[in-house]
MARSE-884254 format. One record per residue (C-alpha): residue number from 1; x negated, y negated, z. Coordinates in steps of 0.001 Angstrom, whole numbers, plus 500000, padded with zeros to 6 digits. Example, Ala and Ser with C-alpha at 12.3 -4.5 7.8 and 13.67 -1.06 7.14 Angstrom:
<tidos>
+-----+--------+--------+--------+
|   n |      u |      v |      w |
+-----+--------+--------+--------+
|   1 | 487700 | 504500 | 507800 |
|   2 | 486330 | 501060 | 507140 |
+-----+--------+--------+--------+
</tidos>
This chain:
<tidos>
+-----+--------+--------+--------+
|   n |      u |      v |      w |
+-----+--------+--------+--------+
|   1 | 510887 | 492480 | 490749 |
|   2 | 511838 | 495228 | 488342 |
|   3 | 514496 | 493093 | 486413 |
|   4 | 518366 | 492563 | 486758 |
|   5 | 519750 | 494825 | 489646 |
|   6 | 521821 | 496693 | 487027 |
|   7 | 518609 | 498063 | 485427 |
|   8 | 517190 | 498734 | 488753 |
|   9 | 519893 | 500683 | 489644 |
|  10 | 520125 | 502863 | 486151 |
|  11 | 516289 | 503622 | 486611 |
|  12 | 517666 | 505009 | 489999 |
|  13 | 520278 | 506914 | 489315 |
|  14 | 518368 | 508890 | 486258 |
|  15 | 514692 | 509100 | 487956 |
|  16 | 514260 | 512743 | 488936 |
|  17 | 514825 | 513277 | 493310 |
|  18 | 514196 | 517227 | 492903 |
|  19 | 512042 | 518794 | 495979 |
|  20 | 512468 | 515409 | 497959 |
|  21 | 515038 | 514200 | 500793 |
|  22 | 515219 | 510502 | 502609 |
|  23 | 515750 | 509142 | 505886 |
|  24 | 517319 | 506003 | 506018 |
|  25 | 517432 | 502688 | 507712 |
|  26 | 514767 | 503742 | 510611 |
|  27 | 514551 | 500359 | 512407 |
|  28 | 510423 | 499077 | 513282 |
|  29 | 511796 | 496412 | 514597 |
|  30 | 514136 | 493792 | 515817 |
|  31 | 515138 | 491625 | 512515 |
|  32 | 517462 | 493035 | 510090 |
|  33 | 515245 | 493346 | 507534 |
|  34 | 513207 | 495636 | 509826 |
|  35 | 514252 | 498586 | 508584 |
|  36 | 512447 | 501326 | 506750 |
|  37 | 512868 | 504394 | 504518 |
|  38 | 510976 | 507508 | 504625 |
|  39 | 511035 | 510266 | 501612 |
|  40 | 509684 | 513742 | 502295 |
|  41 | 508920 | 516720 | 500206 |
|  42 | 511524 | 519415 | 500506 |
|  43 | 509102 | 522100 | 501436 |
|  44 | 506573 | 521654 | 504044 |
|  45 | 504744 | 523583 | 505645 |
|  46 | 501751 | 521556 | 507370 |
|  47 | 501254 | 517535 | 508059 |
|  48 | 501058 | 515971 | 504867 |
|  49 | 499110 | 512508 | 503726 |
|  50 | 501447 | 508987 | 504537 |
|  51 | 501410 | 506483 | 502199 |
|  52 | 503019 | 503026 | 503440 |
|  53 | 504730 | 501377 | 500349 |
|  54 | 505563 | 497606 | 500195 |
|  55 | 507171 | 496299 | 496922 |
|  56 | 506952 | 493272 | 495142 |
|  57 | 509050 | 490190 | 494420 |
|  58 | 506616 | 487124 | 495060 |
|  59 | 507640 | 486758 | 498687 |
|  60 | 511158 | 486014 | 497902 |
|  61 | 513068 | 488806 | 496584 |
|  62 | 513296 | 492627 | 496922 |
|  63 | 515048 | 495634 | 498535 |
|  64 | 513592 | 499046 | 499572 |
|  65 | 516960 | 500755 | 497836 |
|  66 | 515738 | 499085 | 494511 |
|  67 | 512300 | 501659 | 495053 |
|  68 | 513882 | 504794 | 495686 |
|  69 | 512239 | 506089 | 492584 |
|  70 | 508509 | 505249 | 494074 |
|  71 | 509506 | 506833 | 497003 |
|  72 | 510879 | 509860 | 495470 |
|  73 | 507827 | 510151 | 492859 |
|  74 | 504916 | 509968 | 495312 |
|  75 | 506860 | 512553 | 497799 |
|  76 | 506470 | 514892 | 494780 |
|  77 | 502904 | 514434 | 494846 |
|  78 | 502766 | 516106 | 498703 |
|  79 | 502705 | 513040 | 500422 |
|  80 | 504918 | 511421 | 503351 |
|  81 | 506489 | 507871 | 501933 |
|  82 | 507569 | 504996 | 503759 |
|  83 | 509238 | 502115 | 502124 |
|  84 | 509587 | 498798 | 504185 |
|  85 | 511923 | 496031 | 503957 |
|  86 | 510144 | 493122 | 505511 |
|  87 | 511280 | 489189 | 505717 |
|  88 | 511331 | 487014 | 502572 |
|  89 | 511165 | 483087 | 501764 |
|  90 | 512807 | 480897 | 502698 |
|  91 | 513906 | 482696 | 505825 |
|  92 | 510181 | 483138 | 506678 |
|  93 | 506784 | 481505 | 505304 |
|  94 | 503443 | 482686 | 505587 |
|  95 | 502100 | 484921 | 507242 |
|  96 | 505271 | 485905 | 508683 |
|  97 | 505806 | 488671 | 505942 |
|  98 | 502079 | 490268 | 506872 |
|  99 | 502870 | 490329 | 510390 |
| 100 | 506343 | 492426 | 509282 |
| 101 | 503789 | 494693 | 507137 |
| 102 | 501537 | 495377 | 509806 |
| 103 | 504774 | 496237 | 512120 |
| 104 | 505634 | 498706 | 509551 |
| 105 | 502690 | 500222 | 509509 |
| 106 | 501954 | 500354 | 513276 |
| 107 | 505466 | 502251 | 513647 |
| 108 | 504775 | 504515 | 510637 |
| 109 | 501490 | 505377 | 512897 |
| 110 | 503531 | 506140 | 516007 |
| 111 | 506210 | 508184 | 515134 |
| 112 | 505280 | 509463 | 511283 |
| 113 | 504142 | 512747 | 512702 |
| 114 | 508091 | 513353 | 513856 |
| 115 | 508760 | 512975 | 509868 |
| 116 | 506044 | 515773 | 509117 |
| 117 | 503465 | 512758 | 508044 |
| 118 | 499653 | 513307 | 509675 |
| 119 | 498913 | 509931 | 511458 |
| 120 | 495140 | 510525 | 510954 |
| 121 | 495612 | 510230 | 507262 |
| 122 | 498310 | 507330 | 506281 |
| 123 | 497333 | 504902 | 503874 |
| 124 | 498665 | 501531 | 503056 |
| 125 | 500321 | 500745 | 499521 |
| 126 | 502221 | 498114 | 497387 |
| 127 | 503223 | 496715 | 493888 |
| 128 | 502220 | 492841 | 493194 |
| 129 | 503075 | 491147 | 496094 |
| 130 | 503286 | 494255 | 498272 |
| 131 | 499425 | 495073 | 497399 |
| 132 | 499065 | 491793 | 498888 |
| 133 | 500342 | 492580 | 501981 |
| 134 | 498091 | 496332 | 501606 |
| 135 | 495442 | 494632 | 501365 |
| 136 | 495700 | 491679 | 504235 |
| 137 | 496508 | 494758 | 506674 |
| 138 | 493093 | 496400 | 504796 |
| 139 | 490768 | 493562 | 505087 |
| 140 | 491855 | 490937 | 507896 |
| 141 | 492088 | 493558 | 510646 |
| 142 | 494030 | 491086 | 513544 |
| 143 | 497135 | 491399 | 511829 |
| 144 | 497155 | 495327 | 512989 |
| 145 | 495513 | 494292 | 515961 |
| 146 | 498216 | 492307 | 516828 |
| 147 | 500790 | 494643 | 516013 |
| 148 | 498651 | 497187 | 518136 |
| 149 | 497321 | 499347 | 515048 |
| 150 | 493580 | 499589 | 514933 |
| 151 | 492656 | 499088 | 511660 |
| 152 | 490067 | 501249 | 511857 |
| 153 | 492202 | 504308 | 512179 |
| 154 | 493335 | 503833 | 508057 |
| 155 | 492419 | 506312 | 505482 |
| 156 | 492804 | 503503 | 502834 |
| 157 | 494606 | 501555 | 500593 |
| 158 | 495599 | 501245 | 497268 |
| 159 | 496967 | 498257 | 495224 |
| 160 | 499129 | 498606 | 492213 |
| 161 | 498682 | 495076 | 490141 |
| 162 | 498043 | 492490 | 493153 |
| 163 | 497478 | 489093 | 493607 |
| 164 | 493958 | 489015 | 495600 |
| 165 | 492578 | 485750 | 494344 |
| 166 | 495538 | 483635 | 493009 |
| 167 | 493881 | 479551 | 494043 |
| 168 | 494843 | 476557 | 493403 |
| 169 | 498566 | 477238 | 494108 |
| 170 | 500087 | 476189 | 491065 |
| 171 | 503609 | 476838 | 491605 |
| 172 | 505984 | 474654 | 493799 |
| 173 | 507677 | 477938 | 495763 |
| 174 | 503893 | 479277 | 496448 |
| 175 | 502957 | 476237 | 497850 |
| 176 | 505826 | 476008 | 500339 |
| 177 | 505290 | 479424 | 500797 |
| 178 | 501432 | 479267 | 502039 |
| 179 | 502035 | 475691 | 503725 |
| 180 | 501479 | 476705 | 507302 |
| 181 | 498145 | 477750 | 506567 |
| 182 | 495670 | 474460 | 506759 |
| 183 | 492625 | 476839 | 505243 |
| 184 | 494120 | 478178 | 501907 |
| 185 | 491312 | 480152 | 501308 |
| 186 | 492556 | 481985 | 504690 |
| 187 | 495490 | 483260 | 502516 |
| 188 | 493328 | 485383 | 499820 |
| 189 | 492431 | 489173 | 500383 |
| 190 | 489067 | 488460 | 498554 |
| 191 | 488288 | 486019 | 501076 |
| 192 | 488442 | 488873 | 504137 |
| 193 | 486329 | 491649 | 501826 |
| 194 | 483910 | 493015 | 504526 |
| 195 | 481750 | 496345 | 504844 |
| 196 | 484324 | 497606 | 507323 |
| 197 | 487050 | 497782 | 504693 |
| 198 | 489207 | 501129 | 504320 |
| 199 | 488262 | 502786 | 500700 |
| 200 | 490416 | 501411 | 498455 |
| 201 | 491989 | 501761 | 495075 |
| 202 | 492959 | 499129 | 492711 |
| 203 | 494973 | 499653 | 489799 |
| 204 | 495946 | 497026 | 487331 |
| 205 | 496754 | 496520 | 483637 |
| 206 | 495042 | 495133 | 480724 |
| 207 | 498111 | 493672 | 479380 |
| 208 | 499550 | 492192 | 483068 |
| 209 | 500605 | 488562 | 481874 |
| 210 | 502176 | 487964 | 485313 |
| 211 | 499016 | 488837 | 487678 |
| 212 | 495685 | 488628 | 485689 |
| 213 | 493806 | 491523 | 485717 |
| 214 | 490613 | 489277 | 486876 |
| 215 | 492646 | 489877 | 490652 |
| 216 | 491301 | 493112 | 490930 |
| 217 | 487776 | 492775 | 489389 |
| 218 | 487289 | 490139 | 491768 |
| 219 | 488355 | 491978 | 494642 |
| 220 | 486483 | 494690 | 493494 |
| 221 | 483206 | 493213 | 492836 |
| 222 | 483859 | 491324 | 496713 |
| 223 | 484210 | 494862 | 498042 |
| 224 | 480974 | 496024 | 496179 |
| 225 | 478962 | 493200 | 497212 |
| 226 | 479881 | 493637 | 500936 |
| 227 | 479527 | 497413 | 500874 |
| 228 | 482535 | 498807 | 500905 |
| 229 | 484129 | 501790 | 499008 |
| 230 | 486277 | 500720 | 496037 |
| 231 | 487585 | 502219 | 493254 |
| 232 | 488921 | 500718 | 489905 |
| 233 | 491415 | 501336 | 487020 |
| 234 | 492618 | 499260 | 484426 |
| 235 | 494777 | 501064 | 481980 |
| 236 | 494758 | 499995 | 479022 |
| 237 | 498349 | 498701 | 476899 |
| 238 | 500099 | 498388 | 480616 |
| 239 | 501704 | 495525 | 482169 |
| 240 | 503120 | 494140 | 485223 |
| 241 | 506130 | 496832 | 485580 |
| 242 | 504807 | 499540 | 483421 |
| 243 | 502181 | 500251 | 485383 |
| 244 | 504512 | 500915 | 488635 |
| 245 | 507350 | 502714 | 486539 |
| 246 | 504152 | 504533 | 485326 |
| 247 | 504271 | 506236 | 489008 |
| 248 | 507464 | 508782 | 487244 |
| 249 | 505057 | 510362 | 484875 |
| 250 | 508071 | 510123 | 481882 |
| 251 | 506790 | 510445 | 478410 |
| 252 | 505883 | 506696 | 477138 |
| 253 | 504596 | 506173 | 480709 |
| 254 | 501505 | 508772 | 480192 |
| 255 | 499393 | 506388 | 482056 |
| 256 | 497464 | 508596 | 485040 |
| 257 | 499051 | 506681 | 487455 |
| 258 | 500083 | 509007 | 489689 |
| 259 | 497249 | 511620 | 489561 |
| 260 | 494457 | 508361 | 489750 |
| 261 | 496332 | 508086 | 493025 |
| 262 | 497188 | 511471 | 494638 |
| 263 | 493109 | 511982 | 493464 |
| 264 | 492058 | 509059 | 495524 |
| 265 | 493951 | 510023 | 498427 |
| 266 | 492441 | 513740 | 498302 |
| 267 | 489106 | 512737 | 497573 |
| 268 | 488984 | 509851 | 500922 |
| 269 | 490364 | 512869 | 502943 |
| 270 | 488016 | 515575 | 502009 |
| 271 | 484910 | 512817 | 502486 |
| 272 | 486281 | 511965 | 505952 |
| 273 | 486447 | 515410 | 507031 |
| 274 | 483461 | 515848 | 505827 |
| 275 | 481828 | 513449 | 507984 |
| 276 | 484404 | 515095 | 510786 |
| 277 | 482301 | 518277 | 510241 |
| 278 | 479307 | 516407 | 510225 |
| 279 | 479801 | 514524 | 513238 |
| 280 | 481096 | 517937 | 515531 |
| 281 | 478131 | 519823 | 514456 |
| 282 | 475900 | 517250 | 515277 |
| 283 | 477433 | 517278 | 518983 |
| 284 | 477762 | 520718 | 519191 |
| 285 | 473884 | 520844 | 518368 |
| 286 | 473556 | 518254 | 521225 |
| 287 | 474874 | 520143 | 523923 |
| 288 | 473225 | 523231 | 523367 |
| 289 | 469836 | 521093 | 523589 |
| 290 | 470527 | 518115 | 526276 |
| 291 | 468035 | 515859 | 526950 |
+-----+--------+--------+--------+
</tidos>
């Protein structure tokens, strides 16, 4: 979380919504908390990039009203936002809150393209404990599967300051939280780091006291090893919050947050229709020569 809700609120009410408009309280699915947001650019003229957010709050706490700003700041950048409530502890322990993610997601991937979003190019997102969640849906695949998303079909993801790699469970609340699983090591993204990963970016800060930095090298350096296509940033003199509020751009926030992002989703599009082009000249070269 951001802090009290009255400072949640301010940063609301004076974060810039120019060029953007909202749809609210889209239902994915049955539970109350199933409910979504989705912030658009103004002006549109073609199917833009998706970006799925999920916000923090260490399983237990958060609202997608409280992230109207993120929403509002990455629909500047061109891009189609979604921001997803999902179910919290204690109503729900592991992995119920993945399984709401991947809902999300699979609805954002059925019915984005009514919202001007391009369902050939969404990628998943979150802060702390919502990069969590981005990343399960990146790298254990049968959550998706399950909610009848092939995983396969993301452009990537991108983690603001996540836990990846976060044993022994320390704290009492995490340890209720993670109880149903028998395998703990079941519960870590850097555990599910394969070669069939999305491209993903992870963005932390040097000065995060609340999730260490060493989350995302070691995610990172899993991704390497397996083959995957990672990218890093760790900015320096950021922290926990800072480094999401740095997604507004405001002076004192000069961070490249934004741009790091809105350049990784550009550059994982214009490589993947690259291999597009690739792959449809190579067939068109195969049916002018059969056999």
């Amino acid at each position: 979380m951001i802090g009290l809700p009255s400072r949640i609120d301010l940063l609301n009410a004076i974060a810039p919504r120019y060029g953007t408009s909202v749809v609210r309280d889209l239902a994915y699915g049955p539970d109350p908390r199933h409910l979504l947001d989705i912030y658009r650019p103004t002006r549109q003229r073609q199917a833009l990039p998706v970006v799925v957010f999920f916000y923090g709050g260490a399983w237990q706490s958060g609202e997608r009203s409280e992230y109207r700003f993120v929403g509002a700041a990455l629909a500047r950048l061109g891009l189609i936002v979604a921001i997803a409530d999902y179910r919290l502890y204690p109503a729900v322990r592991y992995p119920a809150f993945i399984q709401d993610a991947a809902r999300a997601t699979a609805w954002i991937a059925r019915d984005i393209d009514g919202y001007g979003g391009d369902p050939r190019a969404i990628f998943i997102a979150g802060h702390s404990a919502g990069a969590y969640l981005a990343l399960m849906l990146a790298l254990a695949p049968a959550y998706l599967a399950e909610a009848g998303y092939d995983r396969a079909s993301l452009a990537g993801a991108i983690g603001l300051a996540g836990p990846y790699d976060f044993l022994p469970l320390t704290r009492p609340a995490y340890q209720k939280i993670f109880a149903p699983e028998p395998d703990l090591a079941n519960t870590q993204p850097v555990t599910h780091a394969d070669s069939s990963a999305p491209p993903c970016l992870l963005l932390t800060g040097a000065k995060d006291r609340r999730v260490s930095p060493a989350n995302t090298a070691q995610l990172a350096e899993r991704l390497r090893a397996a083959g995957a296509t990672v990218d890093t940033r760790i900015y320096p003199g950021l922290g926990h919050t800072r480094i999401l509020l740095s997604v507004l751009a405001w002076p004192g926030l000069s961070a490249p947050v934004p741009a790091d992002i809105a350049g990784f989703i550009a550059r994982t599009l214009d490589s993947e229709a690259r291999v597009d082009r690739l792959a449809q000249r190579r067939d068109m070269a195969g049916r002018a020569n059969p056999g």
